[in-house]
N, C-alpha and C positions, 0 to 999 in steps of 0.2 A: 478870843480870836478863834477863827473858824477857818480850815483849808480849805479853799474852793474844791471840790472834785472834779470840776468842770475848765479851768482856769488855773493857771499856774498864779495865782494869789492866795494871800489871806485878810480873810474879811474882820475887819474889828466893829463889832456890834454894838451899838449904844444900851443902856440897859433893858427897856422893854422888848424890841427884840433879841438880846441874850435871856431873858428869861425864859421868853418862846422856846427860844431854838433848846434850850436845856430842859426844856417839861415837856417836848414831843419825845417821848420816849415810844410811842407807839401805843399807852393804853391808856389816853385820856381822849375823850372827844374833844372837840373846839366850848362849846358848850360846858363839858365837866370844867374846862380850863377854866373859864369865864365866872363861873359860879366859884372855882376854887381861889381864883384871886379874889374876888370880890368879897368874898369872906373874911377877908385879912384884909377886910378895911373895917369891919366889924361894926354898921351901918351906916357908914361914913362914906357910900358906895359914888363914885366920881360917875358923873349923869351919861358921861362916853367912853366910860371902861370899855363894853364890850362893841363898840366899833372901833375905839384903837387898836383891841388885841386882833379884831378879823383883820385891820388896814396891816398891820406886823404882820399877821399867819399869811397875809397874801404877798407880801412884801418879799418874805421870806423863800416863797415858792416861787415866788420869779428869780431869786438867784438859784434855787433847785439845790436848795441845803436843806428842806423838808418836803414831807409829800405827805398828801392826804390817802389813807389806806381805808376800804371797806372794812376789814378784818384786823382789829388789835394786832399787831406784830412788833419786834424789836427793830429799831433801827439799823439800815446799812452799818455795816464795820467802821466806815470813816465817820461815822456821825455818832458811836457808842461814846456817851461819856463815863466814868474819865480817862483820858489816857497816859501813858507816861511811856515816855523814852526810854528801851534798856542799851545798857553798851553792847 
């Protein structure tokens, strides 16, 4: 589950989009990503890997729970994982 920052919801992500959202950490390109999943098919590589992961990485920027950056950076505070609750 994901806190909208935009929107008083939370988003529940199916798992290819959770994967996204959990691996933009800020220091992989779209590309390193595509390459990194598809190596853990170990050449067993599905023929539309990497148009489903761009159709998710876009999918995901229209809810404005990721953003594409020039420069390697950490993600916003609301979006560092993992977080926890303290009392």
């Amino acid at each position: 589950m994901v806190v909208d920052p935009h929107n008083p919801r939370v988003l529940t992500l199916d798992p290819w989009p959770q994967y996204i959202f959990i691996a933009a950490n800020g220091q992989m390109t779209i590309t390193e990503y595509v390459r990194y999943m598809a190596d853990k098919y170990r050449g067993h590589i599905p023929k539309l890997l990497d148009k489903t992961i761009v159709d998710e990485v876009l999918t995901l920027l229209s809810y404005g729970i990721i953003e594409l950056v020039e420069k390697k950076q950490r993600p916003k505070y609301e979006f560092e994982l993992p977080k926890c609750d303290r009392p």
